[in-house]
N, C-alpha and C positions, 0 to 999 in steps of 0.2 A: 405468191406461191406459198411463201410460210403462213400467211391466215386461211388458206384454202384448207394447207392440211391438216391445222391445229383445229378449222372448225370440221374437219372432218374424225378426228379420234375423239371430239367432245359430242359428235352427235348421240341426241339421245336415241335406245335399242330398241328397237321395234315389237311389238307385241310378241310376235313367236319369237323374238331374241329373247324378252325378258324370262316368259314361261319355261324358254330352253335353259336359260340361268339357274332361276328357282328349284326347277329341277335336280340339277348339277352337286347344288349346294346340301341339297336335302339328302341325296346320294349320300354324299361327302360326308354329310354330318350320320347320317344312317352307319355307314362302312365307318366311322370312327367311333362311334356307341355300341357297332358291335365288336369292335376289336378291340375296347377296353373290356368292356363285359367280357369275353374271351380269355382276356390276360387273367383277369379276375378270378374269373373261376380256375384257369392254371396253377395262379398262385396258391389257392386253397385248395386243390388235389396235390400241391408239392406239402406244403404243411401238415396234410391230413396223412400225404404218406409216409413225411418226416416221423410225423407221432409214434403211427402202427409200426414202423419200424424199429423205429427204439422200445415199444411196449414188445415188441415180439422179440427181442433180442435180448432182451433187459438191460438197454442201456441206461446209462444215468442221465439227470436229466445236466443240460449245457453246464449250467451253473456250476456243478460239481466237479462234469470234466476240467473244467479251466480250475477250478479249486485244487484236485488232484494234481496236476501240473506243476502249482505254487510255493513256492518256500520264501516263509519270510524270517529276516534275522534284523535283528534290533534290541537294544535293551529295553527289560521289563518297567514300563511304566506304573503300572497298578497290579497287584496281586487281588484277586476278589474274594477267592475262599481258595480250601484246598486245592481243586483241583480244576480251577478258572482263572486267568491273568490277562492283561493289556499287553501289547507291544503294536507302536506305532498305530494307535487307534481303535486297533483290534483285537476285540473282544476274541480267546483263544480257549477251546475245553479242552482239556489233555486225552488225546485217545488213549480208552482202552482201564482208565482207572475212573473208579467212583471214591469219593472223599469225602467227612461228615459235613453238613451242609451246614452254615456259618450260626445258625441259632438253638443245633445240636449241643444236646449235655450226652455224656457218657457215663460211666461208672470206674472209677479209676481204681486201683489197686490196691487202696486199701477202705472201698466201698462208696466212698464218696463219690458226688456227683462233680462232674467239669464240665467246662466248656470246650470240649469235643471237637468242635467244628471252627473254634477261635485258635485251638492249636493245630488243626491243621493247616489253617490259614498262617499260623507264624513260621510253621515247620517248610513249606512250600516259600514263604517271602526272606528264610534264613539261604534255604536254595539260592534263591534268584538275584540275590543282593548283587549288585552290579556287575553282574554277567551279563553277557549279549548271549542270547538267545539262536537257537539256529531252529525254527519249525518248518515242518513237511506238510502240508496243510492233505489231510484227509477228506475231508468231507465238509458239511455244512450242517449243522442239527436244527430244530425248528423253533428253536428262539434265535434263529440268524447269526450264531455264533459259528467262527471256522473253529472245527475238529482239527487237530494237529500232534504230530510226535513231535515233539519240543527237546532238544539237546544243550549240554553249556559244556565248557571246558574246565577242564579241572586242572590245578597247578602242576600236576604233571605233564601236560598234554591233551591227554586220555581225555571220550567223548563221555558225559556222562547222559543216560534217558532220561530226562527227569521224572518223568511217569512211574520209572522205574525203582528211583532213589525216593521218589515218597511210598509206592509200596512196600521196598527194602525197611525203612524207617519205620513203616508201623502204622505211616498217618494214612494211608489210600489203600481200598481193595482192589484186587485184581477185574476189574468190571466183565467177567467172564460174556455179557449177553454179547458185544463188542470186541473183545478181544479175543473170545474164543479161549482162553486161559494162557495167554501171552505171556501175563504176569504173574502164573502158577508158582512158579520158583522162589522167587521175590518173596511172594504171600509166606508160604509155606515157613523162610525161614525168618523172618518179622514175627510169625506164628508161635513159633518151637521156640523163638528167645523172648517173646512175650515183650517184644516192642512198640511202641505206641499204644495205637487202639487193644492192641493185645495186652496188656497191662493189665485191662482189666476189661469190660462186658464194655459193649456198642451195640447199637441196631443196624441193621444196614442201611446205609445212607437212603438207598433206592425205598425200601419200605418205611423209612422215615417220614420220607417227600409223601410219598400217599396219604400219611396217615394224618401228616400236617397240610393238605391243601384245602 
């Protein structure tokens, strides 16, 4: 009885069995090529619609929202120039200020030429000297640096901007194209008492970059 039926499930299929098989399979595989093909093209009307949707709404794009989001706090590793620094790996530009660019000369107050952009570097690294840092992370600019309002504590308590305290100083302008004149106030009285860059004659950092690329 058990070799009856073992040789009956191993019988081989018979001609219109096998064709009926072949068939079946070819289905099978058919209805599974088109139902990825299906998906496929699903997924790229969701992505296509993703895009147009954020283009017509004017969202930003991912990267930034999660950027936006972010606050990072840490002590400053490297200072780069005025108004760029390291914390925990990250490359950081201060929103909303421009500051002379590290191989900037100036004309100092009593005519002579400086290094303009090596004091703004010291005046921003006199800032940061072993404070922890508290950033709001803005945005991203296109050399992959996070945009950030950068805060320390000051021995009172009190929060200070630092963005703000290098334009207060003398050493950073108010980057009006970004901040919209944030740091109008600041400027003005850095300006009127003739601090820092005001001292004496500077170019603006922004038209400097042009002139030197």
């Amino acid at each position: 009885m058990t070799f009856s039926i073992f040789v009956g499930i191993m019988r081989p299929l018979s001609f219109t069995e096998s064709r009926r098989a072949m068939k079946s399979d070819r289905s099978t595989a058919a209805f599974g090529s088109a139902a990825d093909a299906q998906e496929r093209r699903e997924q790229r009307r969701a992505v296509v619609a993703a895009v147009f949707f954020a283009i017509l709404v004017g969202c930003t794009p991912l990267r930034s929202v999660e950027a936006q989001s972010a606050r990072l706090v840490g002590t400053v590793q490297r200072v780069v120039d005025g108004d760029t620094l390291e914390i925990a790996g990250q490359r950081i530009r201060l929103w909303g200020i421009d500051a002379p660019e590290s191989g900037q000369s100036c004309q100092g107050a009593g005519g002579g030429a400086y290094q303009c952009g090596q004091a703004a570097t010291s005046a921003l690294s006199g800032l940061m000297a072993t404070q922890t840092a508290s950033c709001s992370i803005v945005d991203r600019d296109r050399y992959g640096r996070l945009v950030a309002a950068c805060s320390v504590t000051a021995s009172n308590g009190a929060s200070i901007d630092v963005a703000e305290a290098m334009v207060r100083s003398g050493w950073a302008i108010d980057y009006t194209r970004y901040s919209k004149g944030h740091y109008a106030a600041a400027q003005t009285a850095a300006r009127s008492e003739r601090r820092g860059l005001w001292a004496g004659q500077f170019e603006n950092p922004a038209n400097w970059r042009r002139s030197h690329r």
